[in-house]
MDAnalysis code that builds the backbone (N, CA, C; Angstrom):
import MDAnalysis as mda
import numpy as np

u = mda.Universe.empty(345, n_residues=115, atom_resindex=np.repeat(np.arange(115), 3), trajectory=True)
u.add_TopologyAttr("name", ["N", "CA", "C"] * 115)
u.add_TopologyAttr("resid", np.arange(1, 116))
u.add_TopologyAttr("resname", ["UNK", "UNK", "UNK", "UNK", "UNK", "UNK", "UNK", "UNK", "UNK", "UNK", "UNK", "UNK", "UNK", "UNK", "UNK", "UNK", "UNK", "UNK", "UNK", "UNK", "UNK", "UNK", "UNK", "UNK", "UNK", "UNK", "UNK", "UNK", "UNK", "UNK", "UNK", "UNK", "UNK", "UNK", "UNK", "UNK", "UNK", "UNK", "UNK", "UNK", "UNK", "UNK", "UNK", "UNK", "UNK", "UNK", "UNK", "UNK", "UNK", "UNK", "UNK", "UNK", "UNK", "UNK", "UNK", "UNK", "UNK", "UNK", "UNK", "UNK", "UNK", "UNK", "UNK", "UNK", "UNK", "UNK", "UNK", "UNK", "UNK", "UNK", "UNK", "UNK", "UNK", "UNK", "UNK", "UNK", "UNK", "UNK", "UNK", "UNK", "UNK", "UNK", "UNK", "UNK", "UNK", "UNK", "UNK", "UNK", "UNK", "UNK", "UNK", "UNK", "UNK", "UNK", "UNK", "UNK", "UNK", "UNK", "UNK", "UNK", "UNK", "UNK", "UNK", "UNK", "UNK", "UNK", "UNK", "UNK", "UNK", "UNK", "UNK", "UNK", "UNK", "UNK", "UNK"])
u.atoms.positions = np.array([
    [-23.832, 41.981, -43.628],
    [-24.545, 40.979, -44.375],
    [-25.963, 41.483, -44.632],
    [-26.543, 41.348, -45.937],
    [-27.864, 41.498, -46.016],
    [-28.372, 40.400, -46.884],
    [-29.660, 40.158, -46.519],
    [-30.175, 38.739, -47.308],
    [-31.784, 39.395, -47.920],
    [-32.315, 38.673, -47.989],
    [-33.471, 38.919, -48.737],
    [-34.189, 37.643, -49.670],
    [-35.633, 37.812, -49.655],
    [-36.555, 36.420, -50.065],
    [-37.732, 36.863, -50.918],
    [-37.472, 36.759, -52.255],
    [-38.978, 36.911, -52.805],
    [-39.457, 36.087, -53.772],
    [-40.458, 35.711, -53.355],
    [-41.180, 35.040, -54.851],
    [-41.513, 35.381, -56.230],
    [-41.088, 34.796, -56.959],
    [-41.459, 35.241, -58.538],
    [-42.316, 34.564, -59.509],
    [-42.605, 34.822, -60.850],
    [-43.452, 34.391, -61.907],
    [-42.216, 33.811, -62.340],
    [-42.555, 32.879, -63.283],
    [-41.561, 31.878, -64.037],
    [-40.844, 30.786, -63.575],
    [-40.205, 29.982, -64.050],
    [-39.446, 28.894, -63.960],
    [-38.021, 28.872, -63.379],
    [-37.242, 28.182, -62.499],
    [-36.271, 28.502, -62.290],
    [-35.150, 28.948, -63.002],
    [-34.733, 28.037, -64.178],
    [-34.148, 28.400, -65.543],
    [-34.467, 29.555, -65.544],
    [-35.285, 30.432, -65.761],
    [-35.898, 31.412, -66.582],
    [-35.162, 32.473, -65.389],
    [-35.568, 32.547, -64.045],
    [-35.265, 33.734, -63.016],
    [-34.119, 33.688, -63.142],
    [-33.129, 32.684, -63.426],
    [-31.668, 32.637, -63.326],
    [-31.192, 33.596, -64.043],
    [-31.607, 33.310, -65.770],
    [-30.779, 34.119, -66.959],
    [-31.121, 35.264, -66.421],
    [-32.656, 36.060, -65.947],
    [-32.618, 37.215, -65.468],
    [-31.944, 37.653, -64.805],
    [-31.434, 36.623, -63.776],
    [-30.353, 37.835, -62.700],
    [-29.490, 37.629, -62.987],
    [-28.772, 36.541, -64.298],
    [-27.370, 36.410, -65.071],
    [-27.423, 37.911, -65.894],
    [-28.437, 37.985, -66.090],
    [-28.528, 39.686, -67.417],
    [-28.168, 40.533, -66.333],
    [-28.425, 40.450, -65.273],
    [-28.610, 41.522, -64.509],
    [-27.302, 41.966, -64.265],
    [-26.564, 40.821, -63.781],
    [-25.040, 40.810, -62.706],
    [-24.158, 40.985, -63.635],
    [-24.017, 40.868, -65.555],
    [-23.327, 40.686, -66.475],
    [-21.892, 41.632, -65.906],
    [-22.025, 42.517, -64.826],
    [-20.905, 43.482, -65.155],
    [-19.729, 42.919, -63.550],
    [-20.309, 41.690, -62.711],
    [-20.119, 40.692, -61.606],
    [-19.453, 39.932, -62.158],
    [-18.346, 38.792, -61.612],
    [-18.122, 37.379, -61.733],
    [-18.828, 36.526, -61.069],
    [-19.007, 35.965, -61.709],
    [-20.169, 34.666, -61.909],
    [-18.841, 34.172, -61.679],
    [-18.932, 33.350, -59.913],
    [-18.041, 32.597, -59.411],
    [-18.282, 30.624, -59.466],
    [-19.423, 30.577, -59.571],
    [-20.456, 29.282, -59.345],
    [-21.691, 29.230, -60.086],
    [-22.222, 28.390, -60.684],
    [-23.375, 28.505, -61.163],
    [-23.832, 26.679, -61.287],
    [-24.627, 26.693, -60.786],
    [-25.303, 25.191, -60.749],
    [-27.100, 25.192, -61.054],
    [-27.490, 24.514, -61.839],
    [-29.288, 23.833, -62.126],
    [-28.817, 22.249, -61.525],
    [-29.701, 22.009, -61.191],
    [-30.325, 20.630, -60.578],
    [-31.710, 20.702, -60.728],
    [-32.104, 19.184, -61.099],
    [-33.503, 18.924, -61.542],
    [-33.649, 17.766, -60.316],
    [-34.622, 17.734, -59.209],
    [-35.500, 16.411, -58.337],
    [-36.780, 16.211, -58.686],
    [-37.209, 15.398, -59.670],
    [-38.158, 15.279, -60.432],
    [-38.849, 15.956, -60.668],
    [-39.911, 16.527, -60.640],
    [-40.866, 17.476, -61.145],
    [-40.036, 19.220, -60.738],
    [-39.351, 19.355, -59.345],
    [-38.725, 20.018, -59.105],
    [-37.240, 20.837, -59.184],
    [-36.576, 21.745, -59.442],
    [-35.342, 22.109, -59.192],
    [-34.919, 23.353, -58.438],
    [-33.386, 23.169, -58.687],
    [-32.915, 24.028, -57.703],
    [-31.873, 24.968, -58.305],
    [-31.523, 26.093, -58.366],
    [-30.309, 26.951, -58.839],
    [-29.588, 27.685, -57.878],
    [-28.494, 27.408, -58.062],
    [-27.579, 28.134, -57.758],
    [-26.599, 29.587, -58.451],
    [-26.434, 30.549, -58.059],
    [-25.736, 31.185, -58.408],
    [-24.557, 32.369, -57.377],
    [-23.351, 32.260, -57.483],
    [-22.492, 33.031, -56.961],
    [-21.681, 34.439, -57.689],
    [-21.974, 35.154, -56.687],
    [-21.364, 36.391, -57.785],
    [-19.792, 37.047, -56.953],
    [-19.186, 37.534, -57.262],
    [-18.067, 38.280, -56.139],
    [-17.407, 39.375, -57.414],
    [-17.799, 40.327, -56.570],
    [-17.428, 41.668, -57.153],
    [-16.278, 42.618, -56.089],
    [-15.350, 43.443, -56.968],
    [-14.345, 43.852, -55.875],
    [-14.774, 45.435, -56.039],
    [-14.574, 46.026, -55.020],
    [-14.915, 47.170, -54.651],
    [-13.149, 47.860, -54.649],
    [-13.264, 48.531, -55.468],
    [-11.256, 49.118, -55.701],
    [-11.522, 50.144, -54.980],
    [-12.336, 50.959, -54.652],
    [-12.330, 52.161, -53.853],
    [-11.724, 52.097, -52.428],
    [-13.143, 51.152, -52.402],
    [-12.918, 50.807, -50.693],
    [-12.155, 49.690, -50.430],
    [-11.663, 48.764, -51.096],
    [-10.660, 47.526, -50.853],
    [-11.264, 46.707, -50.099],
    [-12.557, 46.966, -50.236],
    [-13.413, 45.490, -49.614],
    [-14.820, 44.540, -50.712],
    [-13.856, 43.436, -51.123],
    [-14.877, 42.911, -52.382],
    [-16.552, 42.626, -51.217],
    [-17.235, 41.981, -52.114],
    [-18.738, 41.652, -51.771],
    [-18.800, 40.689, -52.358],
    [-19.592, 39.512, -52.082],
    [-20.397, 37.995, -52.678],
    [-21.420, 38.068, -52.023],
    [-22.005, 37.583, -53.484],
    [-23.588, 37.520, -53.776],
    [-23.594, 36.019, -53.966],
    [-24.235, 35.131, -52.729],
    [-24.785, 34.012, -53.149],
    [-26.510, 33.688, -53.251],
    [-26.793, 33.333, -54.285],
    [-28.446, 33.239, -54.323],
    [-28.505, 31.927, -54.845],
    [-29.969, 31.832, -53.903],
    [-30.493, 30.184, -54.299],
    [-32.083, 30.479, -55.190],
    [-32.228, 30.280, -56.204],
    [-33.533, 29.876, -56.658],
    [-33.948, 28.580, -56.727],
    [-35.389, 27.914, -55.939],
    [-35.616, 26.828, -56.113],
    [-37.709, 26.694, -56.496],
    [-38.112, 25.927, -56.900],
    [-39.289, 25.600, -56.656],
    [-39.958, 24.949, -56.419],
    [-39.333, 24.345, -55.049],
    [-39.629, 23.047, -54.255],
    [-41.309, 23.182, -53.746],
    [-41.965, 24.135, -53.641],
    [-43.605, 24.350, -52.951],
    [-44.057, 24.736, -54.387],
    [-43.747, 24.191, -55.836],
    [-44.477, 24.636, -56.767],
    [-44.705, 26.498, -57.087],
    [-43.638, 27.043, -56.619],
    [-43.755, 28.639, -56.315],
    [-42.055, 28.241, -56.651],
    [-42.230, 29.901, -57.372],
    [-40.396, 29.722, -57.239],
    [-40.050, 31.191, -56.306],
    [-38.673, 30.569, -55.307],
    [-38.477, 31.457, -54.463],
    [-36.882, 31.984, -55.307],
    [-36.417, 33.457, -54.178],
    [-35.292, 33.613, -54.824],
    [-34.473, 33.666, -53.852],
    [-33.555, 33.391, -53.017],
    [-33.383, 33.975, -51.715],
    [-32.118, 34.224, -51.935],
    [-31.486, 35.345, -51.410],
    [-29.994, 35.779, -51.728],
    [-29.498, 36.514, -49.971],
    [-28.681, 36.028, -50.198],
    [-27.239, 36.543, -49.395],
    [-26.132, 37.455, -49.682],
    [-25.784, 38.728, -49.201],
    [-24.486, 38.910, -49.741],
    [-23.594, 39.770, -48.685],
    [-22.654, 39.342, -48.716],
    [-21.561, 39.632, -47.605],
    [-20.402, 40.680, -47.946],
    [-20.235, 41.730, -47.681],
    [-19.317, 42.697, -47.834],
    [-17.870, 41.995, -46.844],
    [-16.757, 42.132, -47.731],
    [-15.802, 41.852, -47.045],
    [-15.081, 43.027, -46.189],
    [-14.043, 42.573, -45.085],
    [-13.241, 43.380, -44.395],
    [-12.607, 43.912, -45.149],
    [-12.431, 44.977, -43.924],
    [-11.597, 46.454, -44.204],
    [-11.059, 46.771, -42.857],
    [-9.574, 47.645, -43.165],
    [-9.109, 47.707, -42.297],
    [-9.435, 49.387, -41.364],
    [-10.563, 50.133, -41.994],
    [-10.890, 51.152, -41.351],
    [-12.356, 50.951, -40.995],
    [-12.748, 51.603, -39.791],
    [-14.029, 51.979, -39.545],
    [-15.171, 52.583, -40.849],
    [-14.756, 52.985, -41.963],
    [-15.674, 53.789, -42.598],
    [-15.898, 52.497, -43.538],
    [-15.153, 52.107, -43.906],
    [-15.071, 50.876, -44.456],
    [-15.795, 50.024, -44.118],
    [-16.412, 49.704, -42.703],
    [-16.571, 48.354, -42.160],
    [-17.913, 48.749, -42.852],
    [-18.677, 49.004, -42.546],
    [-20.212, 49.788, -43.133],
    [-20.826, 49.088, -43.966],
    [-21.773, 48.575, -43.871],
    [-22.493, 47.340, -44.990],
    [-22.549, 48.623, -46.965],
    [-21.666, 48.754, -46.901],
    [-22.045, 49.612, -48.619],
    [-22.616, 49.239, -49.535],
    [-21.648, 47.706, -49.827],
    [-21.684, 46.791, -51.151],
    [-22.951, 45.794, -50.769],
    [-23.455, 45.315, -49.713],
    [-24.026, 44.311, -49.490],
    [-25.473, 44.096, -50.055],
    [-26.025, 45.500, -49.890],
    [-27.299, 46.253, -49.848],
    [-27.736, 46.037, -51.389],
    [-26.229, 47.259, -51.769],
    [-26.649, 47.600, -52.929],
    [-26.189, 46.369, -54.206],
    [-26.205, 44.927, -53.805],
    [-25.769, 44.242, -54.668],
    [-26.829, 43.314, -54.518],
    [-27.687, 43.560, -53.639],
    [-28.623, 42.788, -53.973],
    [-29.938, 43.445, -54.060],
    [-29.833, 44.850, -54.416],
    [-30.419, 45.756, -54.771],
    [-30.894, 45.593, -55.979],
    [-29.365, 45.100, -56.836],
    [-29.248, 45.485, -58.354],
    [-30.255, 44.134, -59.037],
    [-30.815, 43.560, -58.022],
    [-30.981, 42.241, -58.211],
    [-32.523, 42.254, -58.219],
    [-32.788, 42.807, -56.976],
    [-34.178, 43.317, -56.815],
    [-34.805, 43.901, -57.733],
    [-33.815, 44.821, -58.665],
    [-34.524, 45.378, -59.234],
    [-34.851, 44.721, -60.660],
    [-34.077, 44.128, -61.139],
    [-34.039, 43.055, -62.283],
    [-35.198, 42.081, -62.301],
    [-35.744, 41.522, -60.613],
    [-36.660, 40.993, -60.719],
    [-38.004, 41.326, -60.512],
    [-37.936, 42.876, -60.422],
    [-39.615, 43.434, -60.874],
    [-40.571, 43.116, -61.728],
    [-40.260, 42.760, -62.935],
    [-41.433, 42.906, -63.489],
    [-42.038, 41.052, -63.391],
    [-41.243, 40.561, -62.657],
    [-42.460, 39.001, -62.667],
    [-42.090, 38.861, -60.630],
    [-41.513, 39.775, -60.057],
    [-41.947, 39.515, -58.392],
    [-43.390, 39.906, -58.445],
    [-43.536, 38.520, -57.367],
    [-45.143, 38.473, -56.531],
    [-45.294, 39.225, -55.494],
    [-43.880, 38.573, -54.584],
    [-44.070, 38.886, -52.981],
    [-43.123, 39.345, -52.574],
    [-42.373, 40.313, -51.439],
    [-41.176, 39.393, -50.939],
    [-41.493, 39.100, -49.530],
    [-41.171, 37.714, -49.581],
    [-41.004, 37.428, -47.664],
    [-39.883, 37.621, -47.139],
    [-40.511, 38.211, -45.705],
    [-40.028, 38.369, -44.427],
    [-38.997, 37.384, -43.859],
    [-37.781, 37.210, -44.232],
    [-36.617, 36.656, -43.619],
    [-36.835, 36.851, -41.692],
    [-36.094, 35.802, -40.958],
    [-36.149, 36.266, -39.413],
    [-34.737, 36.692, -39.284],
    [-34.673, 37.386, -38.540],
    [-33.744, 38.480, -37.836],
    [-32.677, 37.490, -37.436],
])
């Protein structure tokens, strides 16, 4: 499992389509906006299969901007395999890598997740 937290420039709407451009070559398993008055929240799920190694990966990320800041925070979980070389975080990293990198040019920060 690897996760990861950073703050960005723009609107929630707005960070979404970016990491929708980003993942275009992913299934987009889930996708939810919610508005709590002045505030909202996004959802997005991705699950991609890895044919090599026979172990898919999901990418779940939350964008919200509940502190007037919009955060991005993502999760993503490499699935089982039935060999040792396999077990190895591969997909996890690099799928929310692809993500990281999409959101360069308006990331502020990223925070420090706890262990």
């Amino acid at each position: 499992m690897a996760q990861s937290r950073y703050v960005v420039q723009g609107n929630v709407a707005e960070t979404m389509d970016l990491i929708k451009f980003s993942q275009s070559s992913n299934e987009l398993v889930f996708e939810e906006l919610r508005q709590f008055g002045d505030f909202s929240q996004g959802m997005l799920t991705y699950e991609r299969a890895n044919f090599h190694a026979s172990n898919p990966a999901a990418l779940f990320i939350v964008v919200h901007d509940f502190n007037h800041v919009t955060e991005v925070t993502m999760i993503s979980i490499d699935g089982s395999s039935n060999t040792l070389l396999n077990k190895l975080d591969w997909g996890a990293k690099s799928f929310i890598g692809g993500v990281k990198s999409a959101l360069k040019p308006v990331l502020i920060e990223e925070v420090k997740l706890p262990d």
